[in-house]
Each structure stands twice: as structure tokens, then as C-alpha cells.
C-alpha positions as CSV (number, residue, x, y, z in Angstrom):
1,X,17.5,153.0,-28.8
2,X,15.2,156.0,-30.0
3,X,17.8,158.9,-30.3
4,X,16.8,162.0,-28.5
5,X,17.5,166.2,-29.9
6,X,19.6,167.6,-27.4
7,X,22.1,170.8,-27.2
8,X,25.9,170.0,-27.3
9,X,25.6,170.9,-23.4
10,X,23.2,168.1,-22.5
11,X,19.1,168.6,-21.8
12,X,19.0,167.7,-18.2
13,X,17.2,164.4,-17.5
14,X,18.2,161.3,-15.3
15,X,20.3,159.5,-17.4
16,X,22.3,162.9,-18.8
17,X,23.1,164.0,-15.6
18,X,25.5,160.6,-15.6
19,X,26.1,160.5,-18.6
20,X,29.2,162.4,-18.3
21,X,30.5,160.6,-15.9
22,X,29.5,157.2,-17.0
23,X,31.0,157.7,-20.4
24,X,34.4,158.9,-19.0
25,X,34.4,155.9,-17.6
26,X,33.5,153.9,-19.9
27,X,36.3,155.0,-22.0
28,X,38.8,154.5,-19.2
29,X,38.1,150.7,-19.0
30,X,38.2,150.6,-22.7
31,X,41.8,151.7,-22.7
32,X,42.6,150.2,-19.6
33,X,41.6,146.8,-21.4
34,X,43.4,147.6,-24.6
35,X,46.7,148.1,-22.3
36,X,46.2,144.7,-20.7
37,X,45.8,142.7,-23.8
38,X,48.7,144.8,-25.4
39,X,46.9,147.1,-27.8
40,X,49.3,149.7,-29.3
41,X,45.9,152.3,-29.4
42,X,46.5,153.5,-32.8
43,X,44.2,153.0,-35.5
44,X,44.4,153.7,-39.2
45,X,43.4,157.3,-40.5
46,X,41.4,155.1,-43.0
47,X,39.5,153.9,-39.9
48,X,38.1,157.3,-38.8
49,X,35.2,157.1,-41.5
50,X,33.1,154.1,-41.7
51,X,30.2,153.2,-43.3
52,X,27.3,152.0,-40.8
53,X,24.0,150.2,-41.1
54,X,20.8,149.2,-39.2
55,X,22.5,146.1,-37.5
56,X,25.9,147.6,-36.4
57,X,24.5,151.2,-35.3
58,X,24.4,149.3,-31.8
59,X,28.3,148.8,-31.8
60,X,29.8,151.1,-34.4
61,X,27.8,154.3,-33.0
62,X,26.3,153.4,-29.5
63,X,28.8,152.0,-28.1
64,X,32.0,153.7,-29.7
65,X,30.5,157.4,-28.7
66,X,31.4,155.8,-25.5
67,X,34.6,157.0,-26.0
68,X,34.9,159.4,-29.1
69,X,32.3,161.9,-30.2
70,X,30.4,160.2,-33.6
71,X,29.2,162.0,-35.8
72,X,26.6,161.0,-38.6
73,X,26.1,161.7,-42.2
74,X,22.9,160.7,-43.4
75,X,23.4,160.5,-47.5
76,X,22.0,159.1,-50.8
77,X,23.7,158.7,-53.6
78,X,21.1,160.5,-56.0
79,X,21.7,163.4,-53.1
80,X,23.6,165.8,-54.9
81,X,24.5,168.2,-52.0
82,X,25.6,164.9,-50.2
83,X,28.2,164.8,-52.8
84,X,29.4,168.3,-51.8
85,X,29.6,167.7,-48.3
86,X,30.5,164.3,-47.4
87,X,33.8,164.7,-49.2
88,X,34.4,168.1,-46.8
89,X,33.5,165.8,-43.9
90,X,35.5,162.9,-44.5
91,X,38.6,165.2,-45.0
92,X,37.6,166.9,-41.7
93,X,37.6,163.4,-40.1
94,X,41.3,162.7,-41.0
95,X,42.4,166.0,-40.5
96,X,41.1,166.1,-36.8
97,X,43.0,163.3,-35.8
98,X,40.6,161.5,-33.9
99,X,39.1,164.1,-32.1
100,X,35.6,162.7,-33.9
101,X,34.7,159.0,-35.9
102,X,33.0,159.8,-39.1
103,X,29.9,157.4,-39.4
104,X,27.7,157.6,-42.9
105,X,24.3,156.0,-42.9
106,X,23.1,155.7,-46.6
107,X,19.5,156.5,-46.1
108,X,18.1,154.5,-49.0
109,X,19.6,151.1,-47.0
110,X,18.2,152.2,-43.8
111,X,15.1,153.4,-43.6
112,X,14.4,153.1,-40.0
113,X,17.6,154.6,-38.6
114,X,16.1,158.1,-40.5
115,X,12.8,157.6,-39.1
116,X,14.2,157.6,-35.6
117,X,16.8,160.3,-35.8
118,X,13.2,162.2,-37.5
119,X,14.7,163.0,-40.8
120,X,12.9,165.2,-43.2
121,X,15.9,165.8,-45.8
122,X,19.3,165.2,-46.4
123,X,22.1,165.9,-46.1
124,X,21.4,165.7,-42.4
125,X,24.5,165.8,-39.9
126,X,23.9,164.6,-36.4
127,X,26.7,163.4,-33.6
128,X,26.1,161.0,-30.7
129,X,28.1,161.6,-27.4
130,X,27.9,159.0,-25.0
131,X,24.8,157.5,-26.3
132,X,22.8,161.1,-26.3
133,X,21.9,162.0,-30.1
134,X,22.1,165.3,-30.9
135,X,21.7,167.5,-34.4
136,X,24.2,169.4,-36.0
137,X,23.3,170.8,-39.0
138,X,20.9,169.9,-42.2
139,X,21.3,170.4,-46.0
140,X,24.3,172.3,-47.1
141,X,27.2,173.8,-44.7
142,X,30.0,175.9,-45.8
143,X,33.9,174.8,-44.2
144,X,33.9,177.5,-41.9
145,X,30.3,176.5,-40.3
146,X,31.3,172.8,-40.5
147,X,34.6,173.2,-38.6
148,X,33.2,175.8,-35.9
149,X,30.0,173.1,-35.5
150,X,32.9,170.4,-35.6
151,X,35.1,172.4,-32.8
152,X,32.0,173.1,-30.8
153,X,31.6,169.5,-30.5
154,X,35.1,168.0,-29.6
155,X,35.5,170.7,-26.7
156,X,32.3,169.8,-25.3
157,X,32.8,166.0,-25.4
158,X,35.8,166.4,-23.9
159,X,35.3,168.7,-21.2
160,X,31.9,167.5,-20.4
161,X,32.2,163.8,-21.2
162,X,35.9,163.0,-20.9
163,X,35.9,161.6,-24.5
164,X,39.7,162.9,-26.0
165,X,39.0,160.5,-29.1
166,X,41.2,158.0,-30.4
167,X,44.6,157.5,-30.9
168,X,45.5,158.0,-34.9
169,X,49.1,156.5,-36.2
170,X,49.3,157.4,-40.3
171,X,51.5,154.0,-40.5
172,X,48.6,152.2,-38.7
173,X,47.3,149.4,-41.9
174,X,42.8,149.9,-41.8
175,X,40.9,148.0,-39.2
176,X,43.0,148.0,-36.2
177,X,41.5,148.2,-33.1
178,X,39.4,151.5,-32.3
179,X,39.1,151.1,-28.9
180,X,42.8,150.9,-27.6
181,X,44.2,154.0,-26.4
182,X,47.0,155.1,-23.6
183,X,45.8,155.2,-20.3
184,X,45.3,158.0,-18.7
185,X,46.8,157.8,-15.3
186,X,44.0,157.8,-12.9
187,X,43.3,161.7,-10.9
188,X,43.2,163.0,-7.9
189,X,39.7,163.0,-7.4
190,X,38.6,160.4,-9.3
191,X,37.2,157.9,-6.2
192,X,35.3,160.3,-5.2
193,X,33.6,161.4,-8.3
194,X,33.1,157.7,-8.8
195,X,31.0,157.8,-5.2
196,X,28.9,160.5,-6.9
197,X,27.9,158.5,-9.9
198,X,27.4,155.3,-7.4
199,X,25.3,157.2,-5.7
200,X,22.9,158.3,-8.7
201,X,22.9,154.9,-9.9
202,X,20.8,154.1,-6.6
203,X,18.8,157.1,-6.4
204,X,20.8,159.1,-3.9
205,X,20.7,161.9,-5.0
206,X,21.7,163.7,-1.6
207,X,24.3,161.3,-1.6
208,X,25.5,162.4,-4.8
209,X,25.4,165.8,-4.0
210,X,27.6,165.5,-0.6
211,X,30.1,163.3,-2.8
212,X,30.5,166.8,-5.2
213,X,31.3,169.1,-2.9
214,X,34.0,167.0,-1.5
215,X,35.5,166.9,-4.8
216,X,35.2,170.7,-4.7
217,X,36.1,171.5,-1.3
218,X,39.3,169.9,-3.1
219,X,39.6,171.3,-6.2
220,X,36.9,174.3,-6.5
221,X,37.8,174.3,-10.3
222,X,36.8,171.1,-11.1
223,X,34.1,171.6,-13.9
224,X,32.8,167.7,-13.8
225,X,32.3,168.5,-10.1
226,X,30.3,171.3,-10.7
227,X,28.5,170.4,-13.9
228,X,27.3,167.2,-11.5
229,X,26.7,169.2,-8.6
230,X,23.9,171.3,-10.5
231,X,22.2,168.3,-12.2
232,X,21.9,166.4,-8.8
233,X,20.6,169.5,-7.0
234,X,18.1,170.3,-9.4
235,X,16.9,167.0,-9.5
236,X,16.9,166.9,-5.8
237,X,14.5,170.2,-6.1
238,X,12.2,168.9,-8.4
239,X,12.1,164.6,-6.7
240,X,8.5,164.4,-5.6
241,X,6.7,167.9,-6.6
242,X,3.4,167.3,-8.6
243,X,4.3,168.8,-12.3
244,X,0.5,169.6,-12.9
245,X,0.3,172.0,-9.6
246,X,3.5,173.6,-10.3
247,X,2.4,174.4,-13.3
248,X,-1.3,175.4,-12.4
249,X,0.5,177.6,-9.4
250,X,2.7,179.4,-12.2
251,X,-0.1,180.0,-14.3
252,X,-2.4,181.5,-11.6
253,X,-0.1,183.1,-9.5
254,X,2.7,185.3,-12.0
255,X,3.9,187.3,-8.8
256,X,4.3,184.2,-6.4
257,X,8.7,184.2,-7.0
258,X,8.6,180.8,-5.7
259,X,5.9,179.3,-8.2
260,X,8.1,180.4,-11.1
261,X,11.2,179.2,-9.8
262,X,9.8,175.7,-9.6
263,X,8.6,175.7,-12.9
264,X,11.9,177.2,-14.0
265,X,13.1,174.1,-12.6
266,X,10.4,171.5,-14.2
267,X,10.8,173.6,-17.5
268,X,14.7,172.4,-17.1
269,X,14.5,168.8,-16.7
270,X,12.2,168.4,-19.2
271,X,14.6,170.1,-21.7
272,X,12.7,172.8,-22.0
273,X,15.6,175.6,-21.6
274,X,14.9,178.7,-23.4
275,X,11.2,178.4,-21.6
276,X,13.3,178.1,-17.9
277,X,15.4,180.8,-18.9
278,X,13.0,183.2,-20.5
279,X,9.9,182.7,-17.3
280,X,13.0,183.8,-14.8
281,X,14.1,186.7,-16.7
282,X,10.2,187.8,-17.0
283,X,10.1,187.5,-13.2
284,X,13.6,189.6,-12.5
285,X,11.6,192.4,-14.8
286,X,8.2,192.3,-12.6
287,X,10.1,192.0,-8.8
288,X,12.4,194.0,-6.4
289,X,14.7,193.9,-3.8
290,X,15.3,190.5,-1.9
291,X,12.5,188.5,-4.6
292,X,14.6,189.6,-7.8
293,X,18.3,188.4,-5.7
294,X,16.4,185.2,-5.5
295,X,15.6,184.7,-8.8
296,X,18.4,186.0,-10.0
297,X,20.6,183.6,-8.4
298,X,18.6,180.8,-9.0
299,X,19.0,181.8,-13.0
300,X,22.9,181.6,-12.7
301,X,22.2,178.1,-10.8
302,X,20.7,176.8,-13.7
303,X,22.9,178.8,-16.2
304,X,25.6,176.3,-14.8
305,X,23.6,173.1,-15.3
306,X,23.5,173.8,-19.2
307,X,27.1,175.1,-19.7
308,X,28.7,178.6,-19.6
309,X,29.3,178.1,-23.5
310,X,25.8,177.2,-25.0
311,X,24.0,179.5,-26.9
312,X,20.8,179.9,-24.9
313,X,23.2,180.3,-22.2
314,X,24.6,183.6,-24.0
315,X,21.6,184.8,-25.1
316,X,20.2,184.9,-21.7
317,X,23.3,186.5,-19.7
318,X,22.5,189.1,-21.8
319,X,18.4,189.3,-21.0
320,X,18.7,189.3,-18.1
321,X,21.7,192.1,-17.8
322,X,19.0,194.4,-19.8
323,X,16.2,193.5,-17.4
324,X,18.8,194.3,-14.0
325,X,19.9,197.7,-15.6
């Protein structure tokens, strides 16, 4: 796999828009399996930081992010800020009980792991959630950065992903079995959100979208209903326009509200989300009336496909409040 930079809240492509639902899951079956063969689904505290090379990144990081946010410390051993931080991190990993699995890549052994992950320096911190790579931090950290990156990370993968982490018993003796966990009794809505991730899996997308809103004409709170629902309708916007004339159109034609809202759009799926953000907020500036609603609303549509709590997210509310008043 070549990892991929992405926010905490997911850059929008085919394979993130199911990745939430595919790794939750994912991490159901796992713990439905370790019930069956009679797993306890406690694991060592020990167990929480492993070391990880070329041949077992497949299974001890792929894989396991399946169910528990990973996160990755790139070190050396002549590094001599790696020796101030992996000690922080490795504590951090035993004191969050689970909530993340401490991986540390020695960088020296494995070469090709930092070309792909595009490492110029280390210490370099990544995570992996559900088999999308995404960068944390590089060189040195202090606690208080480390744990609000660190809490940042756990509340995304489990309200976005469904990943609660693993089950820690201190009595546990080292190399139990990871995977095994309770299981979590199955929800109310879970058949149907099933059917929506079904449905993407054969290109549906309409079909997707339909099996969404019945979750939420059930349950208009539930945030893996909505979170889906964006992702499929963008994608459903964007299914079969040519990028290169949306583009031309935008260029040519600044005034033209629709032109900018499908490159908005374009800009979006191809991860590009301060561009989206920042061409919409232009446009509110330069329109009135009936074209600025549009675009406006459009904005808080695609405010919800990256996540009321990321960054860019933030930053633009407040753009675009200054350009309204």
C-alpha cells in the first residue's frame, strides 16, 4: 500500500467515503470472532507498543487500524530527539488504555516504509485509521501538543470510524490476542447502514444515498448517517462531469455561481479542501441575493463532508461569517 496525507476528518475520495463504515465493520467481525472461539479480549498493557518492520506493516498496522487507531513512530537510534519523545509516547500508549496501538518503525531497518510515508526527518509521528495514513506531527512535541494531537485522534476514529480500541486487562501476560474484544450488541440502524455501504461497493451511489436518509428519517442525529450522506451526494454531483471543463468554466467565467460550485466540488474530492472552501467564500463576497444563499448553502454542505471539528472547517465558518456581514 502507498500511504496517503490526509486530515483526521478524511480527504474525500471513493474508498474514504467507506472507509468508515467498512472499518466499523471490520472491527465488529473481529470481535464477533474472538467471542466465538472464546477470546477474553484483553490484551497485555505491554502489548500496546510494538515494534514493526517492512514484512509485518501489512498485519501489525494495515490490518489492526482496522480496529484501533495506530499510530507510528518513525526513530533511529543515533536520533537524539527520538529519545525524548518515544519514551513520552510509549507512556501515552499505556496510559490511554487502548484507545491507540503504539507502532515504532526503526528507520535505519526500513528504508522503504520512510520513503513511502515521504519522510524527510525524524522523529516523524504518523497514525493510520482504517488503512488511511495520515501525519501527526514531526521532530519534537511537547506533552500537552502530543496528548491534544493524541485526543484529536481517538475522538475522530471513534466517532467517524467506529474504532473504540482494544480491550486492556493489567493482569493480561504480553502477546495475547489483540483482536478480541466484547461485542458490541448490534444497533438499531445498523441493516440499513449496511445497505448503504452495499450499495457503494457496486457503484450505487443513488442507492446509497436513499439507504441514508432512511437511517435519518429514523434517527436524524445519527452522525455516520450524515457524514455518509455528504460523501455519496457529492460524489453523485461530481459522477461523470469532465474535470478539465469545469475547471476551464471556473477560470473563464468567475461570476458564473454554478461554475464555481462545481469546482468547489472537484476541488473536494480531490482533497483539495482549503482550495473548495476558500473559491466559495470568494464567490459569497462577489454575489447577492438568491446566488450568494446558493453558495452559501452549498459551503455548509461540504462543511459537513469534512467534519464540524477540523481545522479548515473552523477557519472557514469564520471567513465566510466576515464575508456575510
Amino acid at each position: 500500500m502507498q500511504p496517503r496525507n490526509m486530515s483526521m476528518s478524511g480527504v474525500v475520495d471513493l474508498a474514504a467515503v467507506k472507509a468508515a463504515q467498512e472499518a466499523k465493520a471490520k472491527a465488529e467481525q473481529a470481535r464477533a470472532q474472538a467471542a466465538r472461539e472464546g477470546g477474553t479480549g484483553a490484551i497485555s498493557p505491554a502489548d500496546l507498543v510494538i515494534d514493526v518492520d517492512e514484512a509485518g506493516f501489512e498485519r501489525d498496522v494495515l490490518q489492526r487500524s482496522a480496529e484501533v487507531p495506530v499510530v507510528i513512530d518513525f526513530w533511529a537510534e543515533w536520533c537524539q530527539p527520538c529519545k525524548q519523545l518515544s519514551p513520552v509516547l510509549e507512556r501515552l500508549a499505556v496510559e490511554y488504555d487502548g484507545r491507540f496501538l503504539l507502532a515504532k518503525i526503526d528507520v535505519d531497518a526500513n528504508q522503504m516504509l520512510m520513503q513511502q510515508f515521504g519522510i524527510q526527518g525524524i522523529p516523524a509521528v504518523f497514525a493510520v485509521v482504517a488503512g488511511q495514513a495520515l501525519p501527526l506531527f514531526q521532530g519534537a512535541a511537547d506533552e500537552t501538543q502530543i496528548r491534544q494531537t493524541l485526543d484529536q485522534l481517538v475522538q475522530v476514529a471513534e466517532q467517524r470510524f467506529g474504532l473504540t480500541g482494544l480491550a486492556v486487562d493489567p493482569e493480561a501476560q504480553p502477546g495475547g490476542d489483540a483482536q478480541a474484544a466484547p461485542e458490541r450488541p448490534a444497533g438499531p440502524h445498523d441493516g440499513l447502514l449496511e445497505s448503504a455501504v452495499q450499495a457503494l461497493d457496486s457503484g450505487d451511489l443513488g442507492g446509497a444515498i436513499q439507504a441514508y436518509k432512511n437511517v435519518l428519517n429514523e434517527d436524524p442525529g445519527n452522525e455516520e448517517a450524515k457524514l455518509g450522506l455528504a460523501q455519496a451526494e457529492l460524489l453523485q454531483r461530481v459522477q461523470g462531469v469532465d474535470p478539465q471543463q469545469v475547471r476551464r468554466d471556473a477560470a473563464e467565467k468567475p461570476a458564473d455561481v454554478q461554475a464555481q460550485i462545481t469546482a468547489a466540488d472537484l476541488d473536494l474530492v480531490g482533497g483539495h479542501v482549503e482550495d473548495a472552501f476558500g473559491r466559495l467564500i470568494e464567490t459569497v463576497q462577489r454575489t447577492f441575493g438568491d446566488d450568494r444563499d446558493t453558495v452559501r448553502k452549498r459551503l455548509l454542505e461540504l462543511f459537513e463532508v469534512v467534519g464540524s471539528e477540523d481545522p479548515r472547517v473552523i477557519a472557514a465558518r469564520r471567513a465566510l461569517a466576515r464575508a456575510l456581514f
